[in-house]
C-alpha positions as CSV (number, residue, x, y, z in Angstrom):
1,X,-64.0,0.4,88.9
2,X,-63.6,-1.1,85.8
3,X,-64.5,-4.5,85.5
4,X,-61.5,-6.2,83.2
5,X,-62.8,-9.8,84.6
6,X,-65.4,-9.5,82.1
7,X,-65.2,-12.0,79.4
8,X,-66.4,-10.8,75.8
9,X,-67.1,-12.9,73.0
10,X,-65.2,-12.4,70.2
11,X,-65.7,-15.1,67.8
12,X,-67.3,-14.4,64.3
13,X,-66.9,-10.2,64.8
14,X,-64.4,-10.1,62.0
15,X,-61.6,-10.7,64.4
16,X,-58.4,-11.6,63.2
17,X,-57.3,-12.6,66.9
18,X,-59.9,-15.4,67.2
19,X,-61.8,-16.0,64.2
20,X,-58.5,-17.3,62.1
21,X,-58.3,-19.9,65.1
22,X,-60.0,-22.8,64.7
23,X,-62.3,-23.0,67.6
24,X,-60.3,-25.5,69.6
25,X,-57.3,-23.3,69.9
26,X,-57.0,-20.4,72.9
27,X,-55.6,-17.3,70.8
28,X,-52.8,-15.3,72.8
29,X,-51.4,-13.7,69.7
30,X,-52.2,-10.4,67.8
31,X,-51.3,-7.4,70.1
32,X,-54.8,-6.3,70.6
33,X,-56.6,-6.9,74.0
34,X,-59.8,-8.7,74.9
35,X,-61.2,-5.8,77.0
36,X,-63.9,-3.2,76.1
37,X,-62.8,0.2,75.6
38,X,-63.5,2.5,78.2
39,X,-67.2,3.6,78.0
40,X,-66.4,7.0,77.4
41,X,-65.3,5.4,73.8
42,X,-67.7,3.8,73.5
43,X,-70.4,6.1,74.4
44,X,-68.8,8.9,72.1
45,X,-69.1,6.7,69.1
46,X,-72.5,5.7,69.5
47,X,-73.1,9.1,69.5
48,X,-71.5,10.1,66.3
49,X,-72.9,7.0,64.9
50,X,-76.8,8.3,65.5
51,X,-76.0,11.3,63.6
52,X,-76.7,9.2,61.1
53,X,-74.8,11.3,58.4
54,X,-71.1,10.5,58.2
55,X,-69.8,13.3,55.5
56,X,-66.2,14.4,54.6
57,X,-63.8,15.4,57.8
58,X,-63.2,19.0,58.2
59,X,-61.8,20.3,61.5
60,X,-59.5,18.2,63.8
61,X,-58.7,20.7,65.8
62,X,-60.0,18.5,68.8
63,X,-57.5,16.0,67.6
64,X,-54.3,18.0,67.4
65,X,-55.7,19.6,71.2
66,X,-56.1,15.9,72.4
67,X,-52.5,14.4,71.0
68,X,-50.6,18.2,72.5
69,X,-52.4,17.6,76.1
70,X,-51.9,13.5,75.9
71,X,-48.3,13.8,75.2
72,X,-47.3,16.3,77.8
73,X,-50.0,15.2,80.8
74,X,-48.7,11.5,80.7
75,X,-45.1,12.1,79.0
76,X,-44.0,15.6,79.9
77,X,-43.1,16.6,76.8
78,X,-44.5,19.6,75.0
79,X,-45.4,19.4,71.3
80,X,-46.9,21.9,68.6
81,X,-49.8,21.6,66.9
82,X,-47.8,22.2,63.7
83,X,-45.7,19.2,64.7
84,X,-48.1,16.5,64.1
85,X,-49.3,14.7,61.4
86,X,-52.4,12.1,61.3
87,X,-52.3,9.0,59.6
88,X,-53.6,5.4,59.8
89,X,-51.6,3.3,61.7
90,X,-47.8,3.1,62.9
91,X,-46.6,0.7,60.4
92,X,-48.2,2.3,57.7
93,X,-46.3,5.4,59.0
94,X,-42.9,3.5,59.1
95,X,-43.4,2.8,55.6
96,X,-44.4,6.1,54.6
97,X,-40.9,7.7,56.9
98,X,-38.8,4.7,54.6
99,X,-39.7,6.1,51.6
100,X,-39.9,9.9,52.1
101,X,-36.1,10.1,54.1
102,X,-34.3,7.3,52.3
103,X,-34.0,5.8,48.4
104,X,-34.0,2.5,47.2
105,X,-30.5,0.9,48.4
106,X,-30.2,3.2,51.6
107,X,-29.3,0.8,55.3
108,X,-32.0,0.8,57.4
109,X,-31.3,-0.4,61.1
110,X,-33.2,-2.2,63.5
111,X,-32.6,-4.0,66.4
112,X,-33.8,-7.4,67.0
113,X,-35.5,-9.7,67.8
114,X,-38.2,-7.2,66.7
115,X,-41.8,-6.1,65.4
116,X,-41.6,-8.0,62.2
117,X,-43.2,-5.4,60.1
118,X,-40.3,-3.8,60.3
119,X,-38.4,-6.3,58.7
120,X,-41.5,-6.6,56.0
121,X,-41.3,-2.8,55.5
122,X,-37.2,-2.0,54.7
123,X,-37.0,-5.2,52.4
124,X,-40.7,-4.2,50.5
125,X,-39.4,-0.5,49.6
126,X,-35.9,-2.2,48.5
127,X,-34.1,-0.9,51.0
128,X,-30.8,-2.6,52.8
129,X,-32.0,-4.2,55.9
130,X,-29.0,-3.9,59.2
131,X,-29.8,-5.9,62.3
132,X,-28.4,-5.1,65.3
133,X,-29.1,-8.3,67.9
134,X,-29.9,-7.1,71.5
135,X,-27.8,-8.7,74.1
136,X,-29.0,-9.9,77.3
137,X,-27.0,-9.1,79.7
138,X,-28.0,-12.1,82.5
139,X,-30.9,-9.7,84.1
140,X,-31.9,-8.3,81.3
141,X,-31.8,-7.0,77.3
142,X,-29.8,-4.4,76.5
143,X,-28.9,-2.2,73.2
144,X,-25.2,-3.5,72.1
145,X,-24.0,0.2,71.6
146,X,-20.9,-0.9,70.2
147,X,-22.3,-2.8,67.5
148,X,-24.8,0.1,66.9
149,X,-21.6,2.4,66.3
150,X,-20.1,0.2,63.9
151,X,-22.9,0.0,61.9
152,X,-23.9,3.9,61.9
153,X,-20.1,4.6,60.9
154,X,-21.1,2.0,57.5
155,X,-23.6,4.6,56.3
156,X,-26.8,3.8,57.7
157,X,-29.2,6.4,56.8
158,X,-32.3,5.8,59.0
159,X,-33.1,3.9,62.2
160,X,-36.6,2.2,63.4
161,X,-36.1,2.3,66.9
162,X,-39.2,0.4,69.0
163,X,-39.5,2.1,72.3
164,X,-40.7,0.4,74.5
165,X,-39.8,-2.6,72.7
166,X,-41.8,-5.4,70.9
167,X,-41.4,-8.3,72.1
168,X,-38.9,-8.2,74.7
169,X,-40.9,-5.9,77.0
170,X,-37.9,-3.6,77.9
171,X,-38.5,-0.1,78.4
172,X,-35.3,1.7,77.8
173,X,-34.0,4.5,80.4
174,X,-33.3,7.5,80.2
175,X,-29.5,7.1,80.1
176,X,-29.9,4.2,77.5
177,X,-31.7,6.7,75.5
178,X,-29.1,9.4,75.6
179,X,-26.6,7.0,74.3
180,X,-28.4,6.3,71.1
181,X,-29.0,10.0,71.2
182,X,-25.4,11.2,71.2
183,X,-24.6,7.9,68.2
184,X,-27.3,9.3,66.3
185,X,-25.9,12.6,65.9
186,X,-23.0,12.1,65.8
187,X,-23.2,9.6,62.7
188,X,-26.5,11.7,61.4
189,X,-28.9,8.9,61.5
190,X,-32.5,9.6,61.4
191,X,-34.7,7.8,63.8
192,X,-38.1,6.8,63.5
193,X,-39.3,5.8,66.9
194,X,-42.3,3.7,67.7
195,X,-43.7,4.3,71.1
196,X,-46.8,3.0,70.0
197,X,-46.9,1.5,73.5
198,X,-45.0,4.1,75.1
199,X,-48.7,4.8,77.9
200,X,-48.3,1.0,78.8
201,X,-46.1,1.5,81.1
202,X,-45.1,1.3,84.6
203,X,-44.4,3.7,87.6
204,X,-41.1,2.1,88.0
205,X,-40.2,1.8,84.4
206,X,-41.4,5.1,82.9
207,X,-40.8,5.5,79.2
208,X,-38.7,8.5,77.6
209,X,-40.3,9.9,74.3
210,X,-36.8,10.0,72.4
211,X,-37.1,13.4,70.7
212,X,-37.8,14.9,74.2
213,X,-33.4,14.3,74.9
214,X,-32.5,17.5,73.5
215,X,-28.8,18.3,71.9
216,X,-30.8,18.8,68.8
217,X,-32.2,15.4,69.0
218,X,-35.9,16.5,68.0
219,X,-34.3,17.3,64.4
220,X,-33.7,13.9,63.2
221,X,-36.8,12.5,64.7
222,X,-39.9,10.9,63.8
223,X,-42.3,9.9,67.0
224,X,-44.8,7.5,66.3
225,X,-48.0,7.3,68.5
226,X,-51.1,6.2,68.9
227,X,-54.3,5.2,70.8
228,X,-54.8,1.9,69.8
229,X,-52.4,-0.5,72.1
230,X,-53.8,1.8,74.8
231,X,-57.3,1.5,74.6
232,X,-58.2,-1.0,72.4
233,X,-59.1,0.5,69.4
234,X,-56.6,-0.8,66.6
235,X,-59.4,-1.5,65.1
236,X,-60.5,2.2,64.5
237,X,-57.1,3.3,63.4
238,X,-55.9,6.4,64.6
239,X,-52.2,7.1,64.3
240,X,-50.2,10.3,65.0
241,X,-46.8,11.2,63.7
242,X,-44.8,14.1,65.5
243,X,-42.2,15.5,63.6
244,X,-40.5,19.0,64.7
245,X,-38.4,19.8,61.9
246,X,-40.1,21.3,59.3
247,X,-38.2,19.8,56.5
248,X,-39.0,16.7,57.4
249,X,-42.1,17.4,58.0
250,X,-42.8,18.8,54.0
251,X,-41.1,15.5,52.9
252,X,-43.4,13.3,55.0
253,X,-46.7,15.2,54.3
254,X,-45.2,14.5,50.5
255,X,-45.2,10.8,50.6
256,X,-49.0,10.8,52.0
257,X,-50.0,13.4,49.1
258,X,-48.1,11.0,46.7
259,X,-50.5,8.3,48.1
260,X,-53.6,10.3,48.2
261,X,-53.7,10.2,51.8
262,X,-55.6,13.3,53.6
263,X,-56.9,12.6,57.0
264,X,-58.1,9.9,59.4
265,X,-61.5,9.1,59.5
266,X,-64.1,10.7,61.4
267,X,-65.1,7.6,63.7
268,X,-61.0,7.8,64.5
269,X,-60.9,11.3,65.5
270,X,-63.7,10.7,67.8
271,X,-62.8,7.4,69.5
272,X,-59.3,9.4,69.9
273,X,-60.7,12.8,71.7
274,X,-62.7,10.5,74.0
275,X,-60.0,8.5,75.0
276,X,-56.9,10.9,75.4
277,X,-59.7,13.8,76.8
278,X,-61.6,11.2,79.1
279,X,-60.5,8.0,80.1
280,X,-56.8,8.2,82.0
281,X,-58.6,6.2,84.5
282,X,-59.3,3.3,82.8
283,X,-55.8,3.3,81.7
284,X,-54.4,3.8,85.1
285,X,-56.7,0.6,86.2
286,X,-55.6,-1.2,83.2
287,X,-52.3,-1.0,84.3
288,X,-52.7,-2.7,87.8
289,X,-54.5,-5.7,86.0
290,X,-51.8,-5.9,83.3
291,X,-49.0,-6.1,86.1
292,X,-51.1,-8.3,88.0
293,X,-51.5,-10.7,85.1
294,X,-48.2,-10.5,84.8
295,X,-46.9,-11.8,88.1
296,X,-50.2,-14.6,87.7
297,X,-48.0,-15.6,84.5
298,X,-44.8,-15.6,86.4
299,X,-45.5,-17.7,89.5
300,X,-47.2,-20.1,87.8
301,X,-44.4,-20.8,85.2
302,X,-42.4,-20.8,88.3
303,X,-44.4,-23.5,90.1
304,X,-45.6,-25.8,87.3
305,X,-43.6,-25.4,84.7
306,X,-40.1,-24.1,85.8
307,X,-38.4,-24.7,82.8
308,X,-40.4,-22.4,80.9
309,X,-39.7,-18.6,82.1
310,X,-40.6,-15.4,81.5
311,X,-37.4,-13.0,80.4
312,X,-37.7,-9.7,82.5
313,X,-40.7,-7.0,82.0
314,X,-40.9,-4.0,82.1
315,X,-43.9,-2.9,80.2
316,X,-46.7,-3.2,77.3
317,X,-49.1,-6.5,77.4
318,X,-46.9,-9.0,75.8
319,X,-44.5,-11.3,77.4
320,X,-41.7,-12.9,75.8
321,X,-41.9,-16.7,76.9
322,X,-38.4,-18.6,76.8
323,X,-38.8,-22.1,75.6
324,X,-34.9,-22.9,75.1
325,X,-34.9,-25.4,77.7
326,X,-37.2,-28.1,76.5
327,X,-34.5,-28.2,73.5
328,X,-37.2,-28.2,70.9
329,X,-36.6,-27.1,67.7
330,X,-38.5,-23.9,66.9
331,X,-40.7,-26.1,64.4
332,X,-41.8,-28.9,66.9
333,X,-42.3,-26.0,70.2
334,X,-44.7,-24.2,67.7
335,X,-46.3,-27.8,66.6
336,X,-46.3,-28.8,69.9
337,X,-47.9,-25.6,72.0
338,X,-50.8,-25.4,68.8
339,X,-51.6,-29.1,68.6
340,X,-50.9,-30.2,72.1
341,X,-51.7,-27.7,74.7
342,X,-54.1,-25.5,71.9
343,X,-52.6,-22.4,72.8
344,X,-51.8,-20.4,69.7
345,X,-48.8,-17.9,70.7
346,X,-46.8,-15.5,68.5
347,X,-43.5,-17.7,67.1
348,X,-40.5,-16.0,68.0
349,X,-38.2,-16.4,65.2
350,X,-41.0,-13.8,63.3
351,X,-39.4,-11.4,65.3
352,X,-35.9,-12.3,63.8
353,X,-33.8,-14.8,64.3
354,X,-32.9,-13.9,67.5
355,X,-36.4,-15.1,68.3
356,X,-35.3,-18.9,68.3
357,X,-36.8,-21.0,71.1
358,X,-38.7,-18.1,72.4
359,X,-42.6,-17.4,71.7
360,X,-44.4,-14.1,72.3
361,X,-48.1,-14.2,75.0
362,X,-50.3,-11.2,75.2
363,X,-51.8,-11.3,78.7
364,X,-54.5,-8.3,77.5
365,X,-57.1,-10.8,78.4
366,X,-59.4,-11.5,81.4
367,X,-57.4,-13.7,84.1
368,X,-60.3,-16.5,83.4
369,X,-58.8,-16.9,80.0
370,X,-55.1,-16.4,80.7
371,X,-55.8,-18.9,83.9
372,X,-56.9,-21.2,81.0
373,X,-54.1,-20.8,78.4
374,X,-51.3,-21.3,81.2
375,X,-53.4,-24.7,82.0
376,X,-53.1,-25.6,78.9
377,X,-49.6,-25.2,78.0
378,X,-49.1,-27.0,81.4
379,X,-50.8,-30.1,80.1
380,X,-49.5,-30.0,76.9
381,X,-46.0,-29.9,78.0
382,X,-46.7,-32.7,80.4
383,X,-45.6,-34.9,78.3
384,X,-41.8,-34.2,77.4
């Protein structure tokens, strides 16, 4: 069993979650989690590390083996080895797709509320940023298909889709998927699709790798992966980009030559082969405590602060927190939860502004520390 109860200090490690927090303030921000990486990780590094010599990368065959078996063990979908390309992290792969599939000028689609380096990435390269706002539906969020179709049919070259999604928590189904599918080719749209938390997810809610829809699908996608969300190791930065069709392929290894870029690192090939080759079951236990923090997070909104609630999850470690009914502006709820209650959340109006009066938690923390963090946005709201 792994123990996820353990609390590790993070303060003065270079860590952007807690050490640009002043000390008084309980970080539930940046997307990475407080746990350890499973041992086999950890254990593999230290290994490489006494080596002592740390030389240029040559093979990665035992990364392109461990990102073919990954992908088809826990997603059932069968890649090639030719298919996949390695780079750094997702968003720099975002930005790397932006450039190499579309020119300065081209619409570029998301839907929001939204990662907000997506935002960051269409309006750095100069391209035309199209939002397309989610609608929640009562239950939950939905993709508004309509508005989607009126937008392809105005000439939108590319789409970042975010699957499952960041913030909201959805994981889209199957049929949702082959909806965008059929718009997409019918309007020739090219997706780029981060599933960057597509293993954090649920028996009940499992996620769809898009390209896997068939009808010709895999030919106008780009599926972004990686380790990181999954086993805490952002930090390492291991990133891998599938991309069947050759064509797109040349123009994507392209834009990394342009760049200089060659390969990962050698530390990231080996925290990757340990985890995709030996740790399933730390994931599979992470899971249970991420589902359980969740329904902590839940009943106790429910029962001691009622008019704060948590909008419908369905997977990753990040809850989007609705606020709407204190009637705060966004301003004073951010003021208010970082000077009052000294809980430092995510603001949701960086996620678009369809983010207003909501704020984003990440429950990838002990239960000691997310106990403490609902205490004290309990006492800090005490007073409206």
């Amino acid at each position: 069993m792994v123990d996820f109860n353990k609390i590790v200090d993070r303060r003065n490690t270079m860590c952007a979650k807690w050490d640009t927090v002043s000390e008084d303030i309980l970080p539930m921000w940046v997307a990475d989690m407080d746990f350890q990486s499973p041992r086999e990780v950890i254990e593999a590094l230290k290994e490489r590390v006494d080596h002592g010599v740390y030389g240029y990368l040559d093979s990665t065959d035992s990364y392109y083996e461990a990102v073919k078996e990954w992908t088809y063990k826990r997603h059932n979908y069968k890649i090639e080895k030719s298919w996949i390309v390695s780079t750094s992290t997702v968003v720099t792969t975002i930005n790397m797709a932006i450039r190499a599939f579309t020119k300065e000028g081209d619409k570029v689609l998301i839907e929001t509320p939204v990662y907000h380096p997506f935002f960051h990435g269409i309006k750095n390269n100069k391209r035309t940023l199209v939002e397309s706002s989610l609608i929640f539906n009562g239950e939950k969020y939905i993709m508004d298909f309509k508005d989607l179709e009126e937008k392809f049919k105005g000439g939108v070259k590319l789409m970042i889709l975010c699957s499952p999604h960041n913030p909201i928590g959805r994981v889209w189904t199957r049929e949702e998927l082959i909806t965008l599918r059929d718009l997409c080719l019918k309007y020739k749209v090219l997706v780029v699709s981060d599933e960057i938390h597509s293993d954090l997810t649920f028996k009940e809610n499992p996620h769809t790798i898009f390209a896997s829809l068939g009808n010709g699908i895999e030919d106008i996608s780009i599926t972004c992966t990686a380790p990181s969300k999954t086993f805490n190791i952002a930090g390492i930065q291991a990133s891998n980009v599938i991309i069947p069709n050759k064509e797109l392929r040349d123009k994507f290894i392209a834009e990394l030559d342009a760049i200089g870029f060659h390969t990962v690192n050698i530390f990231a090939v080996t925290a990757l082969t340990a985890a995709y080759n030996s740790s399933e079951y730390w994931l599979d236990e992470l899971l249970v405590y991420i589902k359980d923090n969740y329904l902590y997070v839940k009943e106790y909104l429910e029962k001691h602060i009622p008019k704060v609630k948590v909008m419908p999850y369905e997977g990753t470690y990040l809850l989007w927190i609705d606020f709407r009914e204190l009637n705060l502006s966004q301003e004073d709820l951010v003021k208010l939860l970082e000077e009052k209650a000294k809980v430092f959340l995510n603001d949701g109006t960086m996620f678009g502004k369809d983010g207003k009066g909501f704020m984003r938690m990440n429950i990838g923390c002990p239960r000691e520390i997310l106990s403490e963090g609902l205490k004290r946005l309990e006492k800090g709201l005490a007073s409206l």
